[in-house]
Residue, then its C-alpha position, 0 to 999 in steps of 0.5 A: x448488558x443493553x450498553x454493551x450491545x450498544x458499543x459493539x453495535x457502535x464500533x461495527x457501525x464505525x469500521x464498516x464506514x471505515x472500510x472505504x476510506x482504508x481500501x482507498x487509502x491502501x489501493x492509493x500507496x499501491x499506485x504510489x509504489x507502482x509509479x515510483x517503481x515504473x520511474x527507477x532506472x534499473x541500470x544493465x549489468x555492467x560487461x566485464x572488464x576487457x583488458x586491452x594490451 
């Protein structure tokens, strides 16, 4: 029973060192996204086409 207690209490200690590194991970995609996003060009829709006779 005591070894069981020792690995939960190891992984609980591995994901809170974890935590940083995955909330910089995920806020540093975000940026990644937001800045691709503020690059594309959304072109304007296009006017119909005017027949000229």
């Amino acid at each position: 029973m005591n070894m069981q207690h020792n690995i939960s209490v190891d992984t609980y200690s591995t994901a809170r060192q974890l935590r940083p590194v995955v909330i910089a991970v995920v806020a540093a995609k975000l940026a990644v996204f937001a800045l691709l996003m503020t690059t594309i060009n959304f072109q304007a829709p296009l006017p119909a086409a005017v027949e000229v006779a």
